[in-house]
C-alpha positions as CSV (number, residue, x, y, z in Angstrom):
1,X,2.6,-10.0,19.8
2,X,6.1,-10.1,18.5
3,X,7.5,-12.5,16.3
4,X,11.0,-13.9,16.1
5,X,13.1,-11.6,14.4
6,X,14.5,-12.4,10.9
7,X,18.2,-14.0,10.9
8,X,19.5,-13.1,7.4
9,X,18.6,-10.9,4.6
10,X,16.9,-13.1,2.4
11,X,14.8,-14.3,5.5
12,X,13.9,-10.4,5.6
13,X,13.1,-10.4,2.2
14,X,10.8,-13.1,2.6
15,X,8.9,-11.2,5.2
16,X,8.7,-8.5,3.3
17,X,7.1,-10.3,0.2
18,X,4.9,-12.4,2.9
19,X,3.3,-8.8,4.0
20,X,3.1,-7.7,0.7
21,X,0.9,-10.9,-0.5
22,X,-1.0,-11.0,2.6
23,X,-1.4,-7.3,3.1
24,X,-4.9,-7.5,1.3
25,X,-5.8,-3.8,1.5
26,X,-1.5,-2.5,0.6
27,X,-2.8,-4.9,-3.0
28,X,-6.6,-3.0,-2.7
29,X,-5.0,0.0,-2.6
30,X,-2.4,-0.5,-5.5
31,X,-5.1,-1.7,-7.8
32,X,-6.8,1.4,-6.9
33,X,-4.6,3.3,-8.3
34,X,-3.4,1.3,-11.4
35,X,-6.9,0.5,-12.5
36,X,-6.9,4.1,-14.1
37,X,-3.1,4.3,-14.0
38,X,-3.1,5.1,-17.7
39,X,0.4,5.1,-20.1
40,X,2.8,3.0,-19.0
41,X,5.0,6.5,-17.8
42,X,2.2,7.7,-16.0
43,X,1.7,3.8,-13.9
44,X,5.8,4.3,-13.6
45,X,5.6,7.7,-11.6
46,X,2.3,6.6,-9.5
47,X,4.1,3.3,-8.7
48,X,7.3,5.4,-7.6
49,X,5.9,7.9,-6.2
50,X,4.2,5.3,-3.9
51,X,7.4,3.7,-3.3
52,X,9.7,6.5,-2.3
53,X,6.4,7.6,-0.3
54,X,6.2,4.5,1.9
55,X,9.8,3.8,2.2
56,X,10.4,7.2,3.7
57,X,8.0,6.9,6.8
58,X,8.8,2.8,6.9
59,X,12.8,3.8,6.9
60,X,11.9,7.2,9.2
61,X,10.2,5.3,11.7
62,X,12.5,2.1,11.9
63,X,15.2,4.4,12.6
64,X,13.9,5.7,15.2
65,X,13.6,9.4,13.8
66,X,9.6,9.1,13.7
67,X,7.9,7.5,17.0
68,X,4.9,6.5,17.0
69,X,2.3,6.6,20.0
70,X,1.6,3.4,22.1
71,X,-1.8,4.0,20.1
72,X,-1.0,4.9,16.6
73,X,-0.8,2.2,14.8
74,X,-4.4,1.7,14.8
75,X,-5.3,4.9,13.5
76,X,-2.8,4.3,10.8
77,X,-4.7,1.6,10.0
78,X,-7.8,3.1,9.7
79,X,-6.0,6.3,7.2
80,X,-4.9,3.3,5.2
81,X,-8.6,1.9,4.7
82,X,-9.8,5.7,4.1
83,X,-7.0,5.6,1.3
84,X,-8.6,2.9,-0.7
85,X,-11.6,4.5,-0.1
86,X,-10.8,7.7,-1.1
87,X,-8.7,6.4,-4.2
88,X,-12.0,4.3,-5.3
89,X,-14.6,6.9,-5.0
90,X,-12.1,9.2,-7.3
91,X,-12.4,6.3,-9.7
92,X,-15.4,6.1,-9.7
93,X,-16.5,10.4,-10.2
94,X,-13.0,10.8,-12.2
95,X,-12.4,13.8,-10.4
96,X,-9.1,14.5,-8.7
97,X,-7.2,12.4,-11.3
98,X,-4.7,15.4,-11.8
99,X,-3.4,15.1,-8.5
100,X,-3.3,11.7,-8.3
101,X,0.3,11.5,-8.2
102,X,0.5,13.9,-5.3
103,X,-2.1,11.9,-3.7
104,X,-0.1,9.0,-3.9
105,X,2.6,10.0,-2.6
106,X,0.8,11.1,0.7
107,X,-1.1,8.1,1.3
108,X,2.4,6.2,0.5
109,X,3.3,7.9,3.7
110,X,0.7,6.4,5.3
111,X,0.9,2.7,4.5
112,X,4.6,3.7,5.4
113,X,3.6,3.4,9.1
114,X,1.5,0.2,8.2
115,X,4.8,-1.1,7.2
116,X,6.5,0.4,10.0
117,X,4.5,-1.2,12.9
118,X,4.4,-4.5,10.9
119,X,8.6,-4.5,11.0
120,X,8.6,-3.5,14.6
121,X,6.3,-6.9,15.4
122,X,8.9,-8.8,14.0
123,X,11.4,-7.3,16.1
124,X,14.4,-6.1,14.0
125,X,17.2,-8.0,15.7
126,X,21.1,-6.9,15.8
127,X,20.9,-5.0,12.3
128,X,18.2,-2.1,12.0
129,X,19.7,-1.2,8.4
130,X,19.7,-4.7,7.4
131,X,16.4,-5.7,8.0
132,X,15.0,-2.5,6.9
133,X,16.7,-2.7,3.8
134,X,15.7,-6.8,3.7
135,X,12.1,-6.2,4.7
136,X,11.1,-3.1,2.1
137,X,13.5,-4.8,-0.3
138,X,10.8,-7.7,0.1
139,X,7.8,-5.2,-0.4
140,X,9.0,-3.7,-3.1
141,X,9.1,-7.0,-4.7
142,X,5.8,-8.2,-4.2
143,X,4.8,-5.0,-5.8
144,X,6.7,-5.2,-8.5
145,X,5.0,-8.5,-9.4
146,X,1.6,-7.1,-8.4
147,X,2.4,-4.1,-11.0
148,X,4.1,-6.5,-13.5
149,X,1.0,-8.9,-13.4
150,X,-1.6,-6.3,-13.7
151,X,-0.4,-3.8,-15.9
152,X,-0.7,-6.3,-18.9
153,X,-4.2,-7.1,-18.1
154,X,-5.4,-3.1,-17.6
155,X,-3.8,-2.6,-20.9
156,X,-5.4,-5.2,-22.8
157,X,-9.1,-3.9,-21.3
158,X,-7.9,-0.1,-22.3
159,X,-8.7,-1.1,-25.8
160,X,-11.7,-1.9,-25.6
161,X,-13.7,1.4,-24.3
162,X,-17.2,0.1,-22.7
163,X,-15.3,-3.0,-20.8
164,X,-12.9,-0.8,-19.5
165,X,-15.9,1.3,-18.6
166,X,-17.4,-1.4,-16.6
167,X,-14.4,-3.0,-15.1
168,X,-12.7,0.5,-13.8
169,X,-16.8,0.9,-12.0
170,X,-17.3,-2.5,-10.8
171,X,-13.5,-2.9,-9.2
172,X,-13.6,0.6,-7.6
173,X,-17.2,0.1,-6.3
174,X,-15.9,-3.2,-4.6
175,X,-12.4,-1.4,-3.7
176,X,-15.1,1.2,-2.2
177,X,-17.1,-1.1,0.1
178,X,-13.7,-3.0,1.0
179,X,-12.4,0.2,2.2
180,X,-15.6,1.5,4.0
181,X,-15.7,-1.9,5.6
182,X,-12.0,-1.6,7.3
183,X,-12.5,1.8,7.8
184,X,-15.2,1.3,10.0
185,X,-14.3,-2.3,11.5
186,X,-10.9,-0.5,12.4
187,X,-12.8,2.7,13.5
188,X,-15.2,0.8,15.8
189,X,-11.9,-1.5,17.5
190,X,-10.1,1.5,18.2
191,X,-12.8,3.0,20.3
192,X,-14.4,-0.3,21.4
């Protein structure tokens, strides 16, 4: 279903921070990564690396230089669930944390496309550029405040060892079911 395309840039930005906010597993998947983010440089580069990631494939595809299939978009929802999966089970072993900026990045590609195929349902109007620009301008917001509300908090449970301990295993072993949970809902509607 298509919605009513955006009339303005601020009405674009808007949209963007609306998917942001209601884009539970984009928010599942960033506290996935920030929960063992670590210094404030490191969280920095995972954050951008995330950004630049997922504004590549949103701008690619809104241009018109990626297409996607008529049946894409729900296999890209299903890599995005196998992200926060994948992200949370690292968290939980603490293996692959070298790469995790690498990782990142790729799975930025992916909720890219999310973003992608949620922009094309608004239909982008007379300016491509400008409600690209509006909509990831609107994303990029929302996780800014995501980061800017979280980062504070992680940091304050970093001090103390064994609650840090405890929260990083809880929140990734709930991050872990939520992601198994789309992946197969979203697995089972694509071939049902």
């Amino acid at each position: 279903m298509e919605e009513r395309a955006a009339s303005g840039l601020l009405e674009w930005v808007g949209l963007g921070l609306f998917h942001i906010f209601q884009g539970v597993d984009h928010l599942a998947f960033l506290l996935a990564v920030l929960l063992v983010g670590g210094s404030l440089k490191r969280v920095l580069l995972l954050v951008t690396a995330f950004t630049v990631a997922h504004s590549l494939t949103l701008g690619a595809t809104a241009l018109g230089w990626l297409k996607l299939g008529a049946g894409s978009g729900g296999w890209v929802e299903v890599a995005i669930a196998a992200s926060i999966l994948w992200v949370a089970v690292e968290n939980l072993t603490g293996r692959g944390l070298g790469h995790r900026v690498g990782l990142t990045f790729l799975f930025g590609l992916v909720h890219g496309l999310g973003f992608a195929s949620v922009l094309a349902g608004y239909g982008l109007g007379d300016s491509v550029v400008g409600a690209l620009f509006g909509f990831n301008l609107g994303v990029e917001l929302g996780q800014a405040l995501v980061v800017l509300g979280l980062l504070p908090v992680m940091r304050l449970v970093r001090r103390r060892p064994r609650l840090y301990q405890r929260t990083v295993r809880v929140l990734s072993l709930l991050l872990a079911a939520g992601g198994g949970y789309w992946l197969v809902e979203r697995a089972f509607a694509l071939i049902g």
